[in-house]
C-alpha positions in Angstrom: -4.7 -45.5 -130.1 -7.0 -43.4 -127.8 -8.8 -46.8 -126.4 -5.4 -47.6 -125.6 -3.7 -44.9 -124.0 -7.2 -44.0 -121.6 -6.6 -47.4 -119.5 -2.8 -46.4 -119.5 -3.7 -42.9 -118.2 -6.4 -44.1 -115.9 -4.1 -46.2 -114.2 -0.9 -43.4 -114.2 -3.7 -41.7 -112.3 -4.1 -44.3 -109.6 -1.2 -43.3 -106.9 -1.9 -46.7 -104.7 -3.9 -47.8 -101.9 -3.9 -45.8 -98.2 -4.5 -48.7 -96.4 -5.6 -47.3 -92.5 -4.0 -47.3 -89.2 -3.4 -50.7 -88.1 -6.4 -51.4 -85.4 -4.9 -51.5 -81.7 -5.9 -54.5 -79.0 -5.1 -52.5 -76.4 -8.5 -51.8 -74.3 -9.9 -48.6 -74.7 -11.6 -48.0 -71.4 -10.7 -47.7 -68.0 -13.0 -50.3 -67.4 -11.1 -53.1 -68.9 -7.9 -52.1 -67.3 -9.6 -52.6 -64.0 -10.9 -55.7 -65.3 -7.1 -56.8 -65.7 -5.5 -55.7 -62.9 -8.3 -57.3 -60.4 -7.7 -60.3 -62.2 -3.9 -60.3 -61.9 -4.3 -59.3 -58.7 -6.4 -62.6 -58.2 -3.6 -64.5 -59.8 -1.3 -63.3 -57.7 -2.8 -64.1 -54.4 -3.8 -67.4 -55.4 -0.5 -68.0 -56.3 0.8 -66.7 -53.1 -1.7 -68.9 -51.4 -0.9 -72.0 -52.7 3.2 -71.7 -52.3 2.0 -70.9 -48.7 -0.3 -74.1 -48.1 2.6 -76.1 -50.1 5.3 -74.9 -48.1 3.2 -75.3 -44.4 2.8 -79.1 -45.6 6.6 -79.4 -46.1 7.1 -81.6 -43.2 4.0 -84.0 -44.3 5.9 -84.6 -47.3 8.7 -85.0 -45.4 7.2 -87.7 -43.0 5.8 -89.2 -46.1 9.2 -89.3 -47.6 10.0 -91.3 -44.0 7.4 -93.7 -44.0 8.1 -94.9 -47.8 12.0 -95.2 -46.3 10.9 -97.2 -43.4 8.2 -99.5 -45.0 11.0 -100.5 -47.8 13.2 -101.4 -44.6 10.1 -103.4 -42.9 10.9 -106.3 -45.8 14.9 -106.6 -45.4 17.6 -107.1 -42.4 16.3 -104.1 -40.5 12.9 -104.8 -39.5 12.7 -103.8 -35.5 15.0 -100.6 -36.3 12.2 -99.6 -38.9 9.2 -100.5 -37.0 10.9 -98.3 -34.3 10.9 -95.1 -36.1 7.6 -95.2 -36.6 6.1 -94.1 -33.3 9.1 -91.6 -33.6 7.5 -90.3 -36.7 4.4 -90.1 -35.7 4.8 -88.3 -32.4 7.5 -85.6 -35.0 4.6 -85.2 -36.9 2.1 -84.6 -34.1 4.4 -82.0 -32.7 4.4 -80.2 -35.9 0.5 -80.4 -36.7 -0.7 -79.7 -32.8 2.2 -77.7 -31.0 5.0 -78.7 -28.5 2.7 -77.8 -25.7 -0.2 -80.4 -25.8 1.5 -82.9 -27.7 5.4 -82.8 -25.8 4.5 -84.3 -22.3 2.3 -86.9 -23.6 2.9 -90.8 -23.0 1.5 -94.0 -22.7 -2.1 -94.1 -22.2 -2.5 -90.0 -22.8 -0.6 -90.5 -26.4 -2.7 -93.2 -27.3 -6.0 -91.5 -26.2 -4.8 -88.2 -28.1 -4.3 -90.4 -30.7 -7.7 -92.1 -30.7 -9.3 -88.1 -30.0 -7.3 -86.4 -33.0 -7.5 -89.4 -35.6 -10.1 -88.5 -37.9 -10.9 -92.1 -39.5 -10.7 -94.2 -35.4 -7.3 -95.6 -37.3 -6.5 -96.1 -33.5 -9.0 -98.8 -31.5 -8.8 -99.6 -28.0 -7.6 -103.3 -29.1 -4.7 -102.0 -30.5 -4.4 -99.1 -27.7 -4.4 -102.6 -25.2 -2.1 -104.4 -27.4 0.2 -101.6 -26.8 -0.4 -101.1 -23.2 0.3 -105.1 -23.1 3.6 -104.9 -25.5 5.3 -102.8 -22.8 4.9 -99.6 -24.9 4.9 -97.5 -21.9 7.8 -94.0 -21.8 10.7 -95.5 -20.0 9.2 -92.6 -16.6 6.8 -95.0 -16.5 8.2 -98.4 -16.7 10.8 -97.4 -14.1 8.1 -96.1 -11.9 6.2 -99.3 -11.6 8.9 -101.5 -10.8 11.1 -102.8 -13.9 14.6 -101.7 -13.1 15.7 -104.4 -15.6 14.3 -102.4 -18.7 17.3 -99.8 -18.1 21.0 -101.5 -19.2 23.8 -100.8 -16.1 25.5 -98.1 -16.7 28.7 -98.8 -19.0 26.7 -101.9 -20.2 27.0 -102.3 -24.3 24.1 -104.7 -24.1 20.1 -104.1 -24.2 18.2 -106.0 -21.7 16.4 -109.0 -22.4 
């Protein structure tokens, strides 16, 4: 009976494990908190930076939004009205991009070479710029000015002129 009872005493002695402290992830040095902060820091100006860029681009995507409306509309019924919002557009945009004050008084020949100047891929030849000049694409200033009265409807006239 002794070999039994000594395993049975040896283990009424045992009063359990102490298991330690649980180990903590939190850094232990300033020097990782500063690590931290500078990089929140960095996620937080980025962040700020990029709703900035995506909101100062709002009326690209806007114009975009525009020019998807208008080239659906180029296939069906409305062709001319569609085609005709498109310099409107583009001079909306240019007012946007450049400023009212170089951009507003612009016409004719001075559009188009601003055009051909700030286009960064010469979208803009002088063929088309002469095709334009030929089409009678001039501001209606101008078109009065060199002798077209008839471009202007009478006044109380419902109808366009020829």
């Amino acid at each position: 009976m002794d070999a039994r009872s000594q395993p049975s005493a040896a283990l009424d002695a045992l009063r359990g494990i102490t298991l330690p402290e649980p180990i903590s992830y939190a850094p232990q040095t300033v020097g990782w908190w500063l690590v931290f902060g500078v990089l929140a820091a960095a996620l937080v100006l980025t962040a700020l930076l990029l709703y900035r860029r995506w909101s100062r681009h709002r009326y690209r995507r806007a114009a975009l939004v525009r020019l998807d409306d208008v080239s659906r509309r180029l296939s069906g019924p409305g062709r001319v009205a569609a085609l005709r919002q498109v310099p409107v557009l583009l001079k909306q945009v240019a007012l946007v991009t450049f400023g009212r004050a170089p951009v507003a008084q612009l016409s004719g020949r001075e559009w188009f070479a601003f055009l051909v100047g700030t286009c960064p891929d010469n979208a803009f030849t002088d063929e088309d710029g002469a095709l334009r000049q030929d089409q009678g694409s001039r501001s209606p200033s101008e078109k009065y000015r060199s002798g077209h009265p008839r471009e202007f409807p009478a006044r109380g006239s419902t109808s366009l002129p020829s």
